[in-house]
C-alpha positions in Angstrom: 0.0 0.0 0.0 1.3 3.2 -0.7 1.0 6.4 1.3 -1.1 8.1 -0.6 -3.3 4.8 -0.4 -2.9 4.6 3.3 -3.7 7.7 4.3 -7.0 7.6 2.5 -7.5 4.9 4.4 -7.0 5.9 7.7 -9.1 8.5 6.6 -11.7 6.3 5.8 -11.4 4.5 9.3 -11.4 7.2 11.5 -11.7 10.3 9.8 -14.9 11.3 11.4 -13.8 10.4 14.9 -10.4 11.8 14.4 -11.7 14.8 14.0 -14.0 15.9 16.8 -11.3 14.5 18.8 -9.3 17.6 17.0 -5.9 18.3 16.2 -3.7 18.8 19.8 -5.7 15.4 21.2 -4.8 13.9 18.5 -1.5 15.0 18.5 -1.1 13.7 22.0 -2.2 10.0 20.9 0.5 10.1 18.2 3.1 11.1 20.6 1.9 7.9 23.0 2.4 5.4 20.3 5.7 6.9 20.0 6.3 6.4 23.3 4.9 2.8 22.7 7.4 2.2 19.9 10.1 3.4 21.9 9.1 0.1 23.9 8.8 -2.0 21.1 12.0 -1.1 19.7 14.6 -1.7 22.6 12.9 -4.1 24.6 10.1 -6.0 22.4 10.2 -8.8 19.8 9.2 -8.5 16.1 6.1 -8.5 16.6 5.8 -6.0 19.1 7.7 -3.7 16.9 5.5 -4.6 13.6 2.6 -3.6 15.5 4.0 -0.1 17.1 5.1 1.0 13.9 2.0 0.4 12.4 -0.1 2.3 15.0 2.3 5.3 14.6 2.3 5.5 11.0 -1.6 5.1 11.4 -1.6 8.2 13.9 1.1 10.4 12.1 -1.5 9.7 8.9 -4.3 11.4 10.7 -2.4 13.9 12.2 -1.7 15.0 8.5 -5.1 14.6 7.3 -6.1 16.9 10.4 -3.5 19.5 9.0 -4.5 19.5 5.8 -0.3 17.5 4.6 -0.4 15.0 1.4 2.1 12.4 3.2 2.7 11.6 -0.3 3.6 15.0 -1.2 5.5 15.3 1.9 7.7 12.1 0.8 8.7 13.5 -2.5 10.8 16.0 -0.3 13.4 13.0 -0.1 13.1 11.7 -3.5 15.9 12.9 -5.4 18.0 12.6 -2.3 18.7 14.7 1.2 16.7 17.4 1.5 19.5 20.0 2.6 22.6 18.3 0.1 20.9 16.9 -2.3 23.2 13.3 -2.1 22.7 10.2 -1.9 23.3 8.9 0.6 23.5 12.2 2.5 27.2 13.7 2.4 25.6 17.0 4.8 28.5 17.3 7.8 27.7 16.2 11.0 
């Protein structure tokens, strides 16, 4: 599924509820499943981890929709390469 795809999707789902929620509460649920992830990563198994990601790609997609951001538009950014050097991979100093 692409992003595009997805967030229509999400949309879909729980576009309607998303939205009375509104924007800072449901900012505050994507920054949970972050937490959540953080979890998953360092001390879960794969599953654990395929699950958390999930859920925060499924937030940070309503969070967009809520803001009115094409996640598909906002990929292209890294299309051609860094945003800031334009290599790839990245040659920007650290």
């Amino acid at each position: 599924m692409d992003l595009a795809a997805f967030q229509a999707q999400m949309r879909h789902l729980y576009g309607e509820r998303d939205a009375e929620r509104g924007l800072a509460r449901t900012f505050a649920w994507f920054t949970e499943e972050c937490g959540e992830l953080s979890r998953a990563v360092f001390r879960g198994d794969d599953d654990d981890r395929l699950t958390e990601f999930g859920d925060v790609l499924a937030w940070l997609a309503s969070l967009a929709d809520q803001a009115g951001v094409d996640l598909a538009e906002a990929a292209r950014r890294y299309a051609e390469g860094c945003p800031r050097c334009a290599a790839a991979p990245c040659a920007c100093r650290r």
